[in-house]
Backbone as CSV, one residue per row, in Angstrom:
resi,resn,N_x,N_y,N_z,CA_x,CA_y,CA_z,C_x,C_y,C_z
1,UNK,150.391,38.775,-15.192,150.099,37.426,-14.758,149.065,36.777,-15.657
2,UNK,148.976,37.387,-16.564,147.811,36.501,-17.491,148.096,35.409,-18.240
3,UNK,149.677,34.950,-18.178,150.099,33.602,-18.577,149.210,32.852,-17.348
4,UNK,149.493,32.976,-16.336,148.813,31.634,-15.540,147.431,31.457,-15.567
5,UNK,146.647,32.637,-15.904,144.904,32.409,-16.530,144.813,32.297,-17.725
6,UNK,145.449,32.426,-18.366,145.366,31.256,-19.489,145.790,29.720,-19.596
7,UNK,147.023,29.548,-18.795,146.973,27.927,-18.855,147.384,27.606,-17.404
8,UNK,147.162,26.834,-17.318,148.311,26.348,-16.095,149.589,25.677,-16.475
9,UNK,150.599,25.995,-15.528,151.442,25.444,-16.080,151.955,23.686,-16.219
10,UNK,150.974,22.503,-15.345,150.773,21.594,-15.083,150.470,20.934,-16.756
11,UNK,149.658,22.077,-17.573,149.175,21.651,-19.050,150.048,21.901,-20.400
12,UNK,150.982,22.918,-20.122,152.039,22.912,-21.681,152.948,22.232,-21.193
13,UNK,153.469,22.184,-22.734,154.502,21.230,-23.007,155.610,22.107,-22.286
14,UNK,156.852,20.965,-22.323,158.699,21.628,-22.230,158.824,22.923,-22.940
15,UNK,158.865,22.815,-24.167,159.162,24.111,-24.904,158.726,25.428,-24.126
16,UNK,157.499,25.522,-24.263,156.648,26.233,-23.676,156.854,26.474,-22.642
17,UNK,157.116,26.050,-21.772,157.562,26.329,-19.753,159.101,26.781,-19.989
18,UNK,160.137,26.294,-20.387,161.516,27.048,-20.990,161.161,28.415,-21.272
19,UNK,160.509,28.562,-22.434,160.361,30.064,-22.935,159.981,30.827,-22.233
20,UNK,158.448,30.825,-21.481,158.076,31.219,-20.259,159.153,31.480,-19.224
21,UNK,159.684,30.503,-18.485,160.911,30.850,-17.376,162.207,32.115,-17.670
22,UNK,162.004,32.067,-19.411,163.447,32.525,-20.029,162.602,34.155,-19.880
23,UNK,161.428,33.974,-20.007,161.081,35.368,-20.067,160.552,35.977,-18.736
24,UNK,160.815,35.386,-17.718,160.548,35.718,-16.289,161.784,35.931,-15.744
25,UNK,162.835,35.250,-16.100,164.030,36.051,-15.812,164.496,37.187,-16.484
26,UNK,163.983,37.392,-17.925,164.574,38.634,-18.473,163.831,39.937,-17.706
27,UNK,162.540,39.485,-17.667,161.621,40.647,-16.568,163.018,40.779,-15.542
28,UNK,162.716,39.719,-14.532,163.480,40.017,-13.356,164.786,40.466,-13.620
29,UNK,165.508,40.191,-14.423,167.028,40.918,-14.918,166.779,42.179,-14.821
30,UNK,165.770,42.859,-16.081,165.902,44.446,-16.249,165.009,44.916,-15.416
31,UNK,164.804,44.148,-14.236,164.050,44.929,-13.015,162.960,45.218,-13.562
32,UNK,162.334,45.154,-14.447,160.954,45.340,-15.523,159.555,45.246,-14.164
33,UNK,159.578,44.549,-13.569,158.985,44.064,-11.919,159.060,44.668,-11.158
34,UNK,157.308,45.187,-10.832,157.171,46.002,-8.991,157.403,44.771,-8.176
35,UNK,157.574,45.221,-6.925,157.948,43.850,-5.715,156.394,43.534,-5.585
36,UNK,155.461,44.021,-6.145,153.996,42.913,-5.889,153.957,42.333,-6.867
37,UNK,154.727,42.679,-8.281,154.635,41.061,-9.030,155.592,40.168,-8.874
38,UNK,156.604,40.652,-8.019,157.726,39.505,-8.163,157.207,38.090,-7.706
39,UNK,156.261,38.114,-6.597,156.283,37.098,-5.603,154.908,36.500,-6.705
40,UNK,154.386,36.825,-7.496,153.615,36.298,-8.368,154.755,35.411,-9.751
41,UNK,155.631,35.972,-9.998,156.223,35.767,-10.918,157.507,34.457,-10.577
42,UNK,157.526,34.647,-8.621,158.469,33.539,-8.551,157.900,32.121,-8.298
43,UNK,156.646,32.317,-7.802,155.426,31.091,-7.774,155.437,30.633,-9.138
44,UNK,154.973,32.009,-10.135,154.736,30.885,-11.490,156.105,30.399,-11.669
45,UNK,157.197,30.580,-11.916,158.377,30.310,-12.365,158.484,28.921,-11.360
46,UNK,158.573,28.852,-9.961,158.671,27.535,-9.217,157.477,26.186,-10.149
47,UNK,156.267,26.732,-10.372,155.868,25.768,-11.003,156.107,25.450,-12.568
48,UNK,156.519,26.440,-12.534,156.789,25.976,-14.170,158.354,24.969,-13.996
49,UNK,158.866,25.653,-13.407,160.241,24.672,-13.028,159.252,22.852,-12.416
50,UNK,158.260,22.498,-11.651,157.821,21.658,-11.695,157.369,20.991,-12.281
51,UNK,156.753,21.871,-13.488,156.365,21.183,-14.659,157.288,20.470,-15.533
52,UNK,158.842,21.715,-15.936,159.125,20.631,-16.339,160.138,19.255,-15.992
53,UNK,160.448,19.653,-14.448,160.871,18.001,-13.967,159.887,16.738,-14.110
54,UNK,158.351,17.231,-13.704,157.533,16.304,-14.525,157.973,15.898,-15.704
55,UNK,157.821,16.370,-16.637,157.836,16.392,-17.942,159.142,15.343,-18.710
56,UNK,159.968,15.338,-17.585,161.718,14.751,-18.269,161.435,13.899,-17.454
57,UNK,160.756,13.807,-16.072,160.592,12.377,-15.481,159.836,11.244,-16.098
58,UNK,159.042,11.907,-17.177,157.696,10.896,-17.889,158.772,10.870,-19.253
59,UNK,159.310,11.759,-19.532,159.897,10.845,-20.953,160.571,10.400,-20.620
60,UNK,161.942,10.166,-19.533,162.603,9.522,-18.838,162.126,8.237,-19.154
61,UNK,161.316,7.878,-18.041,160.179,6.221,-17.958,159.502,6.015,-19.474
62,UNK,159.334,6.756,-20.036,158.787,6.184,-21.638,160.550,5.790,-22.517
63,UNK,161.585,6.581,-22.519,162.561,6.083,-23.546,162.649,4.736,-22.448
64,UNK,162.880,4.670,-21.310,163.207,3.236,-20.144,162.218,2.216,-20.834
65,UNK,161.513,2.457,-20.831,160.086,1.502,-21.290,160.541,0.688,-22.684
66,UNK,160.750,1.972,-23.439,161.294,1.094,-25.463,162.126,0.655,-25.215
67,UNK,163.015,0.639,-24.451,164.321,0.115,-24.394,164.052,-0.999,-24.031
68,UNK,163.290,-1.018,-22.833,163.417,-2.533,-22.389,162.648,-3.378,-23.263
69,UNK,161.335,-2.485,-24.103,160.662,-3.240,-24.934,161.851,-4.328,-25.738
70,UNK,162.502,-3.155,-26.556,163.832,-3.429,-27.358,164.365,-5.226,-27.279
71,UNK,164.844,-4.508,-25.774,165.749,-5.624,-25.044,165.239,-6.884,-25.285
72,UNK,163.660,-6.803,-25.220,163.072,-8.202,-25.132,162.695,-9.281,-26.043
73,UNK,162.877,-8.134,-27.171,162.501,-8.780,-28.313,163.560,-9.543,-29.102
């Protein structure tokens, strides 16, 4: 669990929360996980999944934004 004391996941980028998730399922695939880290590992993974719907919701509203800039000009 020392990814989440080092950052939170609220603070990296997309890339970064992908790779992370990709490597919390490969744990959980090869069973690599006692059942006292799973429930650590499915918290971080839920927020990292929050992070990045944040993340596509704000560039979402920023490409919306140029566009309409676009439009206006």
């Amino acid at each position: 669990m020392l990814f989440l004391t080092l950052m939170s996941p609220t603070n990296i980028k997309y890339s970064a929360s992908v790779k992370r998730l990709e490597e919390i399922l490969e744990s959980i695939d090869r069973s690599n996980v006692g059942i006292d880290e799973l429930a650590d590992l499915v918290k971080e993974a839920a927020e990292l999944i929050k992070n990045c719907r944040a993340l596509i919701a704000s560039s979402e509203q920023s490409v919306q934004e140029s566009l309409k800039t676009l439009e206006e000009a």
